[in-house]
N, C-alpha and C positions, 0 to 999 in steps of 0.2 A: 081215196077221193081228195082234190084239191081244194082244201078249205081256206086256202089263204085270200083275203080280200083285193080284190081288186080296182082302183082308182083309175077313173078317166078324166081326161081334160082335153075338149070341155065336157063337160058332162052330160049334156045333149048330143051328142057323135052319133049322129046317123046312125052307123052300123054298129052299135056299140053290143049289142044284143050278139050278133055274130062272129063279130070279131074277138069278144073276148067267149065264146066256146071255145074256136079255133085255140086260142091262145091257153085256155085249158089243156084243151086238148094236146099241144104242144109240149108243155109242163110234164104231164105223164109220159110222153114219148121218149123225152129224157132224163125221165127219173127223177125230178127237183120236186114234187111236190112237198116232199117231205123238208124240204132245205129253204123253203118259200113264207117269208114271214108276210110279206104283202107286194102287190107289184101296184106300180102306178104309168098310164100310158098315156102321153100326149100326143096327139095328134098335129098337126101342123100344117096349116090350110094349103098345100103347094100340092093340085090335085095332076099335075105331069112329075112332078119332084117323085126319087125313089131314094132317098138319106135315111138311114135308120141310126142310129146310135143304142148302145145300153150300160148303165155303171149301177153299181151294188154296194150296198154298205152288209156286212156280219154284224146281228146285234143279238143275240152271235146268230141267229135266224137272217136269211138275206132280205132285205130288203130293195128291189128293183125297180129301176126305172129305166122306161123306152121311153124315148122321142123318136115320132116316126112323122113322114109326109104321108097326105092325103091319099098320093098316086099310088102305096104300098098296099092299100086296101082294095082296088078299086080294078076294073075288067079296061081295055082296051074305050069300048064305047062310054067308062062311065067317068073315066079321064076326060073324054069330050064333054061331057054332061055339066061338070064340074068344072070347067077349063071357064077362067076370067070372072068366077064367081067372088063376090066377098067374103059371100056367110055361104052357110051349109044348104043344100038342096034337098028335098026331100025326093028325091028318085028312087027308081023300084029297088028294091034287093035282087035285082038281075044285073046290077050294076058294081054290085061286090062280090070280089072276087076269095075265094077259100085258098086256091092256092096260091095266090099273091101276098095274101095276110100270113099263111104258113109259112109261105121261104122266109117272109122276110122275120116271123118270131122262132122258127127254126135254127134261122144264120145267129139273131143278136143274144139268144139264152143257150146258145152252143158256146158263146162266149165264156159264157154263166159256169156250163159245164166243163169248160176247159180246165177254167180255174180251180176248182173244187178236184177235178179229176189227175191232172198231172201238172197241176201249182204255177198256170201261164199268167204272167200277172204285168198289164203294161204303165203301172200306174206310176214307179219309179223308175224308168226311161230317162237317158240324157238329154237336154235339152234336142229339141229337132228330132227324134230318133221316133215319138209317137206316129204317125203316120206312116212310116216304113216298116214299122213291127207291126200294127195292125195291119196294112194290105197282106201280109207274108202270114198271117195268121189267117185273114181272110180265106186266104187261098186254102189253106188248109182245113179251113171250115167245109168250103163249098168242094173239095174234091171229095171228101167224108161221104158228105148228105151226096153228091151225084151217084157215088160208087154203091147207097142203100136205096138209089129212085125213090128220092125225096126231092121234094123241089126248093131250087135255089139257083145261083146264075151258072149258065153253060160251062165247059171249058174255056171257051171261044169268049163271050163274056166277060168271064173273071179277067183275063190274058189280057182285055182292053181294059179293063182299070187298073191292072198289075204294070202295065206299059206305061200307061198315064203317070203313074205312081211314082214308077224310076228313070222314066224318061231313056233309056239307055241310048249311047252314043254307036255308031255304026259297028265300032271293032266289039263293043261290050252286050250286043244283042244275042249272041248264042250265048252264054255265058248266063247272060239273065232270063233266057227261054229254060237252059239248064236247070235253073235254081228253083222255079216257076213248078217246073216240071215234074220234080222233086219233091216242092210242096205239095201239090194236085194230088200224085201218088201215096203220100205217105199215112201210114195208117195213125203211130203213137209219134209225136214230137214232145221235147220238153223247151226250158223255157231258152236253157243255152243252144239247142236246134234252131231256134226262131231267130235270135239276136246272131249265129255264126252265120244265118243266110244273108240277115241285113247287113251285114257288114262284108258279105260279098259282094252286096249288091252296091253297096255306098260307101263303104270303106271308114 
């Protein structure tokens, strides 16, 4: 069972009741409970926003925290709901979505488990280099959970924020579909896998 405590902010969160089952629930899917000294989730009023982030301290138990937007919780119509509000709405819990709140604690404690599991770690990156090692890692979160019909973003999806990401110029677009391609696929990478694609990809 997952005994480690869990911290919201704010701590009035609508769905806080749900979202952190889910987020249980999550925990045990990938094995952390036991690795979990406490988590802490903030929420962040951008209810069309879908930005997740998550960083860990080892004390020597981890200790976790997510920042997540509004919109990661929430269904289609309850985006609308909550769209131009300032403060929090009280709308039905038909408005929160289980497998929105999943991909999105799915993809950022897959993170969790990366790290623990084959020692991915982007926290000593060269200057500039953080953002290109995470989408490249990204990619290889969400090809995982699609290959187990888990939820998390498309192939098609990821491929427009992988695009976004590296921008590639006309001659360097198969090349960076290649690399892409390669992540999506790949079952184990380690850490010099991830840093040899980005510097395929950006040199």
């Amino acid at each position: 069972m997952a005994l480690f405590p869990v911290r919201w902010l704010p701590g009035d969160f609508v769905y806080r009741e749900l979202a952190e089952q889910t987020l249980r629930d999550v925990v045990r899917r990938l094995d952390l409970s036991s690795t979990l000294k406490s988590v802490r989730v903030r929420v962040i009023h951008h209810a069309d926003g879908d930005h997740a982030r998550v960083a860990w301290i080892e004390t020597p138990r981890l200790a976790v925290r997510i920042e997540s937007d509004l919109g990661n919780f929430l269904t289609p119509t309850g985006r609308t709901a909550f769209a131009g509000r300032r403060r929090q709405a009280k709308v039905a819990p038909r408005h929160f979505s289980v497998r929105a709140a999943r991909a999105t604690f799915l993809h950022e404690l897959s993170h969790v488990r990366d790290s623990l599991t084959y020692g991915i770690d982007s926290s000593d990156l060269p200057r500039g280099r953080w953002a290109s090692f995470n989408e490249a890692w990204n990619v290889w979160i969400d090809g995982r959970l699609a290959r187990r019909g888990l939820p998390s973003l498309t192939r098609s999806e990821r491929w427009r924020e992988f695009h976004s990401t590296f921008q590639p110029k006309p001659r360097a677009r198969v090349r960076t579909r290649r690399v892409f391609d390669r992540l999506w696929r790949a079952e184990v990478l380690s850490q010099h896998d991830l840093l040899e694609a980005v510097e395929i990809l950006v040199g």
